[in-house]
Backbone as CSV, one residue per row, in Angstrom:
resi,resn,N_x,N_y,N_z,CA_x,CA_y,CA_z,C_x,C_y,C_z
1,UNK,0.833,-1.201,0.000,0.000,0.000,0.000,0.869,1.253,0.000
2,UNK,1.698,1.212,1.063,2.805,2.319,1.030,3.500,2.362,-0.406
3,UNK,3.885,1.858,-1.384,4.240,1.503,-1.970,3.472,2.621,-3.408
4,UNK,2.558,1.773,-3.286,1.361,2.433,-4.360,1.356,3.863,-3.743
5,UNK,0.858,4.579,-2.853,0.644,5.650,-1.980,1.652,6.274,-2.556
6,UNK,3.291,6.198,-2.677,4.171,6.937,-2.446,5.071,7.023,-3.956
7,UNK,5.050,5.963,-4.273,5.459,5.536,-5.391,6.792,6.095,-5.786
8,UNK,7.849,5.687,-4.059,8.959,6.002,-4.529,9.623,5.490,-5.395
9,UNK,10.737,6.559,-6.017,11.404,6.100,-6.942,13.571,5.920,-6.414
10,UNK,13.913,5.296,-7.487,15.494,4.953,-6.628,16.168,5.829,-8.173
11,UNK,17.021,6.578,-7.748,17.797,7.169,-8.790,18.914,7.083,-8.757
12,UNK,20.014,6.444,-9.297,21.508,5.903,-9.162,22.383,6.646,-10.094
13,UNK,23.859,7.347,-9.100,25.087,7.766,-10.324,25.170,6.341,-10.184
14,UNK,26.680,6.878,-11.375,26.907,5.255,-11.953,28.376,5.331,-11.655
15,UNK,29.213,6.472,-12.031,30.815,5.843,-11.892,31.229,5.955,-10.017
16,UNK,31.818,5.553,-9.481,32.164,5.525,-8.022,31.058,5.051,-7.550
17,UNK,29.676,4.807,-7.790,29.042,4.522,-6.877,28.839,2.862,-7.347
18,UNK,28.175,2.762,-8.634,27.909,1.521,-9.202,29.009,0.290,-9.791
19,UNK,29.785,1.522,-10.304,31.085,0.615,-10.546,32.092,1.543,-9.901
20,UNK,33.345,0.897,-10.222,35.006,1.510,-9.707,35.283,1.995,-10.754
21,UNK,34.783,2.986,-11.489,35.371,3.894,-12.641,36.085,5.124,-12.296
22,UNK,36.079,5.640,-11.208,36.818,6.577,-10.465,38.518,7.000,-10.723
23,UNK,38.999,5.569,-10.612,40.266,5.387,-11.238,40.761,6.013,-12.541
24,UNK,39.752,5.109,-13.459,39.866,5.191,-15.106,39.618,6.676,-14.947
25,UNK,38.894,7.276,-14.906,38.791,8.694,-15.098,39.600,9.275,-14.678
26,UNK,40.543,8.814,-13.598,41.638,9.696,-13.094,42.568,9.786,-13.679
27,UNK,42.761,8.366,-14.275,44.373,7.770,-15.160,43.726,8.983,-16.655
28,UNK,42.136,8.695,-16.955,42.239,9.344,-18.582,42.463,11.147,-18.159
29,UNK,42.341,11.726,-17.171,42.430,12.803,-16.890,44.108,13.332,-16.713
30,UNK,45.063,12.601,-16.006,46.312,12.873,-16.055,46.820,12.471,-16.876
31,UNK,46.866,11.301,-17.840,47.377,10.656,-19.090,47.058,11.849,-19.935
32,UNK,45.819,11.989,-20.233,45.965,13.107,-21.445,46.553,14.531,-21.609
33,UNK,46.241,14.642,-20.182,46.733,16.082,-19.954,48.482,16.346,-20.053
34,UNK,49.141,15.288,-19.526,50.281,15.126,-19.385,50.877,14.624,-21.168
35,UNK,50.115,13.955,-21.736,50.579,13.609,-23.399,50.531,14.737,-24.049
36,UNK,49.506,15.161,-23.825,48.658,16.007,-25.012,49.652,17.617,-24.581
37,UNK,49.524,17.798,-23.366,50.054,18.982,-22.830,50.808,19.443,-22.219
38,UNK,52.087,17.974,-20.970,52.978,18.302,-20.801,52.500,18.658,-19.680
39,UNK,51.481,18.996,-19.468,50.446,18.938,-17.812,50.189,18.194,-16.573
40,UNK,50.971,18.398,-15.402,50.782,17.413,-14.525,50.092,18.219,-13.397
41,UNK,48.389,17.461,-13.013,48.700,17.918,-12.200,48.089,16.966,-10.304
42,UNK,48.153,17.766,-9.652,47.946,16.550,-8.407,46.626,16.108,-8.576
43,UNK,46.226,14.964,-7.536,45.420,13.905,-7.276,44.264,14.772,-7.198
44,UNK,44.251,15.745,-6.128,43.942,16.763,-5.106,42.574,17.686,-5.953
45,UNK,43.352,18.405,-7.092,42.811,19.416,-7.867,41.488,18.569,-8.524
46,UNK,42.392,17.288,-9.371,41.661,16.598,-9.963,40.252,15.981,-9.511
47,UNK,40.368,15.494,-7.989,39.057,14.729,-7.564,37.976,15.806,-7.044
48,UNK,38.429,17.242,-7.360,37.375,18.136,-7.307,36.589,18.240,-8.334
49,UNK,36.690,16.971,-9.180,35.713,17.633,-9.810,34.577,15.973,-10.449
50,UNK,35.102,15.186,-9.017,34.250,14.008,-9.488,32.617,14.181,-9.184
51,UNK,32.461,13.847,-10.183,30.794,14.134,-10.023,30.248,15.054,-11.419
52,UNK,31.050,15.976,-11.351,30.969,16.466,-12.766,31.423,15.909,-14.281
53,UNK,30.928,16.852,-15.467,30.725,15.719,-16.664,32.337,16.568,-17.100
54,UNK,32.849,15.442,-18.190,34.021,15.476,-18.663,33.926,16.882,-19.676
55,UNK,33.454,17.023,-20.235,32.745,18.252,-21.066,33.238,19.729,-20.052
56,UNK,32.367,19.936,-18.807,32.628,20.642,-18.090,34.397,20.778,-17.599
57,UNK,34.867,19.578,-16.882,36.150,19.373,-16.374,37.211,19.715,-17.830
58,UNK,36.718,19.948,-19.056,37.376,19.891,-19.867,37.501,21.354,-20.258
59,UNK,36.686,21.782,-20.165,36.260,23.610,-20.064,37.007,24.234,-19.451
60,UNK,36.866,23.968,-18.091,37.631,24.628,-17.162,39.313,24.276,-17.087
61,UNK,39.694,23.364,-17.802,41.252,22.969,-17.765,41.760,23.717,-18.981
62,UNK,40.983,24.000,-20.189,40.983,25.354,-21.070,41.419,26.439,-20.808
63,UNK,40.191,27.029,-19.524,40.250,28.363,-19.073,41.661,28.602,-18.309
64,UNK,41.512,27.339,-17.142,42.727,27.332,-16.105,44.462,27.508,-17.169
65,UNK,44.271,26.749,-17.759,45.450,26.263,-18.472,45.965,27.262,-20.080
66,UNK,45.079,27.826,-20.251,44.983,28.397,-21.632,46.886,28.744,-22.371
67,UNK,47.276,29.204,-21.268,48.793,29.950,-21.838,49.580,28.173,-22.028
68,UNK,49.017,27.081,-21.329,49.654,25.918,-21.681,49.118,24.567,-23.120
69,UNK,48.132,26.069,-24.065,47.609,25.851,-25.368,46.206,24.852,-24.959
70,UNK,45.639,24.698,-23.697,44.906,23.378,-23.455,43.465,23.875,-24.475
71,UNK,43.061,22.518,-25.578,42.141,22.753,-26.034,41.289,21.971,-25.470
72,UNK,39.856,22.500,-25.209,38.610,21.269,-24.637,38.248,20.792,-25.483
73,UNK,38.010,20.775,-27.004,37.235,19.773,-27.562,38.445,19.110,-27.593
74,UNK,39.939,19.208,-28.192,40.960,17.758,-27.931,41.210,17.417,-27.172
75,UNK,40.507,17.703,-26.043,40.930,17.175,-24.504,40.014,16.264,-24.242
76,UNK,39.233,16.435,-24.464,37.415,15.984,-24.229,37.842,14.861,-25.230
77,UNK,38.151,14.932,-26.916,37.783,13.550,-27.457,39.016,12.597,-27.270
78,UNK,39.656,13.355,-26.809,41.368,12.393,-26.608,40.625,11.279,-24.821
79,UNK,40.099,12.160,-24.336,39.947,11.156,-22.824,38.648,10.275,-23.159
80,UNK,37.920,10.386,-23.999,36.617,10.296,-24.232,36.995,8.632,-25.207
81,UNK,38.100,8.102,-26.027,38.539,7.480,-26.943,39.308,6.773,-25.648
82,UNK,39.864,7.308,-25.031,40.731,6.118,-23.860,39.684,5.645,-22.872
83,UNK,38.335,5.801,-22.380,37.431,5.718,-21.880,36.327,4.789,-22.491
84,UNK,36.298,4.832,-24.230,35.192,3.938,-24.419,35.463,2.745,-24.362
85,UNK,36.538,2.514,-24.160,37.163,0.653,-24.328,37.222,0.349,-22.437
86,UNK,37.648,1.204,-21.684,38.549,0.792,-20.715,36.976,0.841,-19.316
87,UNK,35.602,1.731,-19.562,34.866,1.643,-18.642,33.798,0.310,-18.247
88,UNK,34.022,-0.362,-19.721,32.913,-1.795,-19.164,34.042,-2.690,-18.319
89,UNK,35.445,-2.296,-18.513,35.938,-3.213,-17.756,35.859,-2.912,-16.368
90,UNK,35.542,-1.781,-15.437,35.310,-0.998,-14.569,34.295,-2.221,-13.922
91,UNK,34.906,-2.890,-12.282,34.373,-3.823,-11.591,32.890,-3.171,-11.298
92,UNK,32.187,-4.123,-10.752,30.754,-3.191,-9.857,31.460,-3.038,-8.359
93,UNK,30.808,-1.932,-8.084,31.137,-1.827,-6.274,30.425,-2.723,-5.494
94,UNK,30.549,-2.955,-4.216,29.829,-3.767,-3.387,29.125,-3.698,-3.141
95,UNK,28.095,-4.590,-3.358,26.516,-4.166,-2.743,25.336,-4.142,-4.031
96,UNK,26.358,-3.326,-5.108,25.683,-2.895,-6.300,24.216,-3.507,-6.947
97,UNK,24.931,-5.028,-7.397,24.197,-5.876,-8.197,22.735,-6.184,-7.067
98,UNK,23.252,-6.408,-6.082,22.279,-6.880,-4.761,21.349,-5.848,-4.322
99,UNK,21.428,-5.093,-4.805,20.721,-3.765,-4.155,19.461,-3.577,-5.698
100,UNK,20.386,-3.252,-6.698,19.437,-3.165,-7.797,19.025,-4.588,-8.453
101,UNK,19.090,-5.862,-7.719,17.768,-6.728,-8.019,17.167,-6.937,-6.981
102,UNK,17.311,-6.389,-5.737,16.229,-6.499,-4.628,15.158,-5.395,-4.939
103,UNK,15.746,-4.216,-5.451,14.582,-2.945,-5.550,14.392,-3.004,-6.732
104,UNK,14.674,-4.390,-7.731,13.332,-4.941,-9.134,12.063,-5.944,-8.438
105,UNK,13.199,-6.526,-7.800,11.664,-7.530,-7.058,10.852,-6.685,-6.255
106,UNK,10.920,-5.344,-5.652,9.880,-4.872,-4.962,9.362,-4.265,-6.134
107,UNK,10.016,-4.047,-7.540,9.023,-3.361,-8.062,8.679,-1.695,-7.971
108,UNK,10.011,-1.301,-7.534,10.370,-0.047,-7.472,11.137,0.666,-8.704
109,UNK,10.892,2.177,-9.718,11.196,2.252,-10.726,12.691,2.996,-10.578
110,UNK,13.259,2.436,-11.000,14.912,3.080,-10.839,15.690,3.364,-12.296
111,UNK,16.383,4.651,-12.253,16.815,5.014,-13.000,18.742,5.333,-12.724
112,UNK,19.285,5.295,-13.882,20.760,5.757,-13.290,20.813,7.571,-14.016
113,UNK,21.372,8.119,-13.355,21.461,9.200,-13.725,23.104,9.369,-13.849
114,UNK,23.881,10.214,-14.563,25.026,10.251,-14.616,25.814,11.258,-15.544
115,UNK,26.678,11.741,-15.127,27.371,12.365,-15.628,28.354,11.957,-16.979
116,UNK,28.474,10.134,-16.947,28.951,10.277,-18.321,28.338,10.120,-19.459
117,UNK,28.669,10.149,-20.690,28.033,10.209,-22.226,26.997,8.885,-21.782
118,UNK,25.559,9.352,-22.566,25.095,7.934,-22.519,25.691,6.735,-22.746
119,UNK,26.016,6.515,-24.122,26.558,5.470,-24.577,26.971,4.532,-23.842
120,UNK,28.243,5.627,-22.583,28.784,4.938,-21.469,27.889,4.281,-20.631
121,UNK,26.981,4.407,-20.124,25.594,4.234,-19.204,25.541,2.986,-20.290
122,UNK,25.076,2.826,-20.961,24.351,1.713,-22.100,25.045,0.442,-21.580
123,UNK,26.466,1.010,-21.845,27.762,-0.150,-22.035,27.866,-0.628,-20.795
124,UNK,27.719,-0.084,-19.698,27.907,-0.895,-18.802,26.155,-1.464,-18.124
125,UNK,25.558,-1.102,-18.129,24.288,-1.781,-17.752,24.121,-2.758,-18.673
126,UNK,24.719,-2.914,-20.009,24.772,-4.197,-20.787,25.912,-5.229,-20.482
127,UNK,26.998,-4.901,-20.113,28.146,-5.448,-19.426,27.817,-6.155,-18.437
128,UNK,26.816,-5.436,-17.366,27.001,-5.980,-15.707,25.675,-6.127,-15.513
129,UNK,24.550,-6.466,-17.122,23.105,-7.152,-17.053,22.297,-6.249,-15.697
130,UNK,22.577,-4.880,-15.406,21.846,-4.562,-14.515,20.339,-4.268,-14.647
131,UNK,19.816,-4.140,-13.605,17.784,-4.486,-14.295,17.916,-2.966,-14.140
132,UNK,17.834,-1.860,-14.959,17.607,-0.533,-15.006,17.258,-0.064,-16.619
133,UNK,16.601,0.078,-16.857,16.099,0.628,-17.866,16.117,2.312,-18.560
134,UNK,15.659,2.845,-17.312,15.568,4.469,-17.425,16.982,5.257,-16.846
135,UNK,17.666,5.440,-18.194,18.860,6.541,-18.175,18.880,7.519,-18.894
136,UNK,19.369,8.532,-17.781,19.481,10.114,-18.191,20.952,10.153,-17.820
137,UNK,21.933,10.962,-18.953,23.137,11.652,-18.905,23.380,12.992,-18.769
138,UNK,24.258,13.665,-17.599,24.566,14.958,-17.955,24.759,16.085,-19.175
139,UNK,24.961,15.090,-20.388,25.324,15.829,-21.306,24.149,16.018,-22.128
140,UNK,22.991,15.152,-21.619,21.702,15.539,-21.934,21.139,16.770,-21.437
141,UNK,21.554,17.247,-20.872,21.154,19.120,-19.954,22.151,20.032,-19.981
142,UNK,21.601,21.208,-19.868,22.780,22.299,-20.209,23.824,22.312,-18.917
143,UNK,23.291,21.624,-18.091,24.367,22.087,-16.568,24.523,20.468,-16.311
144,UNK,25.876,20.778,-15.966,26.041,18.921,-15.128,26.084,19.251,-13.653
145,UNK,26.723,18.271,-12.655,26.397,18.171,-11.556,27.803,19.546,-10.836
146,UNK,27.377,20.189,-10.124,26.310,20.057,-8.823,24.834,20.645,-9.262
147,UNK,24.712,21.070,-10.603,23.021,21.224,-11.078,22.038,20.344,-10.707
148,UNK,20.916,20.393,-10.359,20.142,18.896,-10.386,19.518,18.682,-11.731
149,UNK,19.871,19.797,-12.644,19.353,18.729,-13.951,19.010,17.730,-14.116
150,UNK,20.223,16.800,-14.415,20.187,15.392,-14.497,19.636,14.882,-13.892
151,UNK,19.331,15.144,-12.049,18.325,14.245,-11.746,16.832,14.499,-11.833
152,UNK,16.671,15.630,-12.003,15.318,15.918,-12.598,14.821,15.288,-14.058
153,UNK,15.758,15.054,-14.790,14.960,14.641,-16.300,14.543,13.033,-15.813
154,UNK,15.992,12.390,-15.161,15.971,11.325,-14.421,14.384,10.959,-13.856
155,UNK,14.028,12.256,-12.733,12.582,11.855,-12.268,11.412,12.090,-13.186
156,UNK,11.789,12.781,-14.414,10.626,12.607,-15.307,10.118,11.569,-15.674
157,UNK,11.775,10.965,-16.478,11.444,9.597,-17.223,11.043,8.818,-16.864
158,UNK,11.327,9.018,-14.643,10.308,7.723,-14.305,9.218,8.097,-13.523
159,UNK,8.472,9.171,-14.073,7.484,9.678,-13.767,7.211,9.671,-12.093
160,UNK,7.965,10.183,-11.768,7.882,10.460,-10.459,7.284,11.886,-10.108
161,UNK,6.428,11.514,-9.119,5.127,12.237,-8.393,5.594,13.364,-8.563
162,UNK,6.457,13.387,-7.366,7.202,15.211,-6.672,8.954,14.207,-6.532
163,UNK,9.212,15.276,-6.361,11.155,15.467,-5.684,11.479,14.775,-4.490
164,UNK,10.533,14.688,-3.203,10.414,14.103,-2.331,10.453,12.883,-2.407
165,UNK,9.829,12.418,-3.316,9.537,10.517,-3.595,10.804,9.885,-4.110
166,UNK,11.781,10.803,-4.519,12.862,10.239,-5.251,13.779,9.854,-3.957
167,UNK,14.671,8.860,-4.203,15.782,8.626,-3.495,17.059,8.685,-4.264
168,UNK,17.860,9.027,-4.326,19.454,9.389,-4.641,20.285,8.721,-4.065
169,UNK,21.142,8.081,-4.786,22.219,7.440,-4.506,23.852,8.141,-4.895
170,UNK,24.351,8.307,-3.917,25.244,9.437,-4.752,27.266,8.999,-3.389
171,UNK,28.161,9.057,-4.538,29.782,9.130,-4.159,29.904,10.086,-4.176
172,UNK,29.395,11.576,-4.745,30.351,12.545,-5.149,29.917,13.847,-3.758
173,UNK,30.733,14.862,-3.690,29.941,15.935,-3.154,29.462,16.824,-3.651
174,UNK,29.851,16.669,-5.653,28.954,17.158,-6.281,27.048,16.963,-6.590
175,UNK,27.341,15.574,-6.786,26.583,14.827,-6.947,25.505,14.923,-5.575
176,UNK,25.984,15.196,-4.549,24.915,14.751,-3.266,24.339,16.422,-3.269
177,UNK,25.579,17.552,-3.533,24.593,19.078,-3.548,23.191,18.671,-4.752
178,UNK,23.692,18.215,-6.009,22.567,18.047,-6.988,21.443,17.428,-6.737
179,UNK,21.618,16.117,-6.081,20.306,15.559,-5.568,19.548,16.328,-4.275
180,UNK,19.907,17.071,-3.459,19.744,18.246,-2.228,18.893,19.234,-3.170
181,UNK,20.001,19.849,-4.106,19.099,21.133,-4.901,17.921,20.267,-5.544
182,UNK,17.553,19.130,-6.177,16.750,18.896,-6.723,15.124,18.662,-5.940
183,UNK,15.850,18.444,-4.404,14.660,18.119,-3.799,14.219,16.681,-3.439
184,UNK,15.384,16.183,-3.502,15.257,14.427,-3.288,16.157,13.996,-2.189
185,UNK,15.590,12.749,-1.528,16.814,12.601,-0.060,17.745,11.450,-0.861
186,UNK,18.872,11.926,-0.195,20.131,11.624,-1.321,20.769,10.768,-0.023
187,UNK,21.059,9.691,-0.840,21.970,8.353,0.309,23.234,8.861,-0.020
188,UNK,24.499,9.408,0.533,25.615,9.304,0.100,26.366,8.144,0.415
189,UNK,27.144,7.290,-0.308,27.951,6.544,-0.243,29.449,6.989,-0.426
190,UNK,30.429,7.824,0.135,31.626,7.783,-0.223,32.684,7.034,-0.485
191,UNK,33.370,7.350,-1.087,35.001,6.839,-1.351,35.628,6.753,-0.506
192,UNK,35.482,5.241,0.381,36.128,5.176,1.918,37.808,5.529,2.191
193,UNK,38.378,5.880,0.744,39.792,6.679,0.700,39.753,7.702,0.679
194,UNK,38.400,8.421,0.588,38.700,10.194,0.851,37.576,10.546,0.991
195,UNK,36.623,9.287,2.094,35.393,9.800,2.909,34.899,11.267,3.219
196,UNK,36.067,12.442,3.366,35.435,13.689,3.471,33.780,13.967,4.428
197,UNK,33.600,13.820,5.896,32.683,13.802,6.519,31.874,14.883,6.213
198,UNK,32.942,16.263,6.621,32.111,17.424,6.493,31.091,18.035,5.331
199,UNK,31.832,17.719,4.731,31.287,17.788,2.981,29.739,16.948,3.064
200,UNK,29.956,15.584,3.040,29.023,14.875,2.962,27.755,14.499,4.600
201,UNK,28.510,15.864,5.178,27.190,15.767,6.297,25.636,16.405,5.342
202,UNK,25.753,17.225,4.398,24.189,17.278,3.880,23.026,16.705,3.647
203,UNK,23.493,15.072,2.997,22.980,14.211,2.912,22.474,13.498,3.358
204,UNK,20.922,12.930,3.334,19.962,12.457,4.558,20.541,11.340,5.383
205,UNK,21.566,10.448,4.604,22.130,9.409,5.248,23.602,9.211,4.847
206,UNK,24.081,8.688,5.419,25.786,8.209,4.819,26.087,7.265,5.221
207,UNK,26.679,6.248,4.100,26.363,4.598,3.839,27.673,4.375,3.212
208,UNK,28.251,3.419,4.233,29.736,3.127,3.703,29.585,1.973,2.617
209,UNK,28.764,1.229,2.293,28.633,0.931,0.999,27.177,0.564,0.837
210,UNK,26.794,0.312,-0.734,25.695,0.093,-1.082,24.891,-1.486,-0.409
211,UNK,25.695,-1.850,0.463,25.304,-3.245,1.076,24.146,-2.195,2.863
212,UNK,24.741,-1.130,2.600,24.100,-0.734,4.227,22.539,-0.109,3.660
213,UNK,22.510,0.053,2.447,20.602,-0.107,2.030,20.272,-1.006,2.651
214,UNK,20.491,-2.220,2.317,19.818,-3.676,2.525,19.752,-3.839,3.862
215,UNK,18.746,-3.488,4.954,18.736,-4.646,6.392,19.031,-6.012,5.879
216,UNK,18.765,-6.754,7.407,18.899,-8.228,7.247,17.674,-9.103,6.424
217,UNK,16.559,-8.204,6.704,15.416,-9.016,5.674,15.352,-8.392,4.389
218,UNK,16.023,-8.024,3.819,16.654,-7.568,2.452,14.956,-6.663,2.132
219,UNK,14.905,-5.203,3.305,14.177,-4.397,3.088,15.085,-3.063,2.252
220,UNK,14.653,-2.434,2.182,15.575,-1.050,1.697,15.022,0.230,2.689
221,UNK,14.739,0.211,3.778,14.458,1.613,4.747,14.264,2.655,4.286
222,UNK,15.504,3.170,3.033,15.472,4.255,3.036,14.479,4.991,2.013
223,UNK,13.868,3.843,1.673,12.998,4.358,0.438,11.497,4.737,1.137
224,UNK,11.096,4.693,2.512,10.010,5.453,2.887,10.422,6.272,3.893
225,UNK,11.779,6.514,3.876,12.236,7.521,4.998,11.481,9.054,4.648
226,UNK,11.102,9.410,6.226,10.373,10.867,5.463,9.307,11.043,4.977
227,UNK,8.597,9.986,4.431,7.489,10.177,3.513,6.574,10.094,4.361
């Protein structure tokens, strides 16, 4: 009944949270920059900007970098070409697979939302057979994350009520402001190597991995939290 009544919905990023793509994006972010441009730069700068779309991160390494010739569209298709081969190999995180076929058997509508190119989204939900159907990409909206764009088209496609009904699943601290601005209670899961508390105190809950959805009777809690 709650169920019908509320008709929450589950909305999932996909790189750091669903799989371990975190890496790959790091290696295609200093590899290119450093080939292409002779550009090195720390760990530090770089993971400011996980959560956001490559498009954007590619913009701003333009602006930042300009006197070091950095172009964004050859930056963008140079990381974008080392990325389409190397992300289906990208493991699932823990919890992942178990989480999104327990909330098919309840019959709850879930979507991944994400910051990379669709295509990418395609390739790996065909890779790792996940039951998700409804995907929206950042590069489908004029703003990527910390915008809630993306998760708003996200709650269109799965016709979700209001903002409230949605649940968010989110690694980034971009990503957890976007699901906040959008109006949805956002699970953060961090990167237990650079957990960052303060940052990710916004977020209705914080879940050291996607296994702490699941109680022991393989309920999901957080999907009538609030309602």
């Amino acid at each position: 009944m709650m169920q019908q009544q509320f008709r929450a919905c589950a909305i999932f990023d996909m790189d750091g949270l669903l799989i371990d793509s975190e890496p790959l994006w790091l290696d295609a972010q200093q590899t290119q920059l450093r080939e292409l441009y002779d550009l090195e730069l720390p760990d530090a700068e770089l993971r400011a900007f996980q959560g956001t779309s490559t498009v954007a991160f590619c913009s701003v390494m333009a602006e930042r970098h300009s006197a070091r010739g950095v172009d964004a569209d050859r930056l963008l298709a140079a990381m974008l070409q080392q990325m389409q081969s190397a992300i289906v190999r990208a493991p699932l995180m823990p919890g992942a697979l178990a989480l999104l076929q327990r909330l098919a058997q309840l019959d709850i509508p879930m979507a991944i939302a994400s910051s990379s190119p669709l295509a990418f989204i395609e390739a790996v939900v065909q890779t790792h057979k996940l039951p998700v159907t409804v995907l929206a990409s950042g590069l489908e909206v004029p703003r990527s994350k910390p915008h809630p764009a993306v998760f708003e088209l996200a709650a269109t496609r799965l016709g979700a009520r209001e903002p409230g009904h949605c649940r968010v699943w989110e690694d980034s601290v971009n990503g957890v402001i976007a699901g906040r601005a959008a109006g949805m209670r956002v699970i953060a899961v961090p990167d237990q190597a650079h957990p960052q508390p303060d940052q990710f105190a916004i977020a209705h809950h914080v879940h050291a991995s996607l296994h702490d959805s699941l109680d022991a009777d393989g309920r999901v809690p957080v999907l009538y939290d609030a309602l």
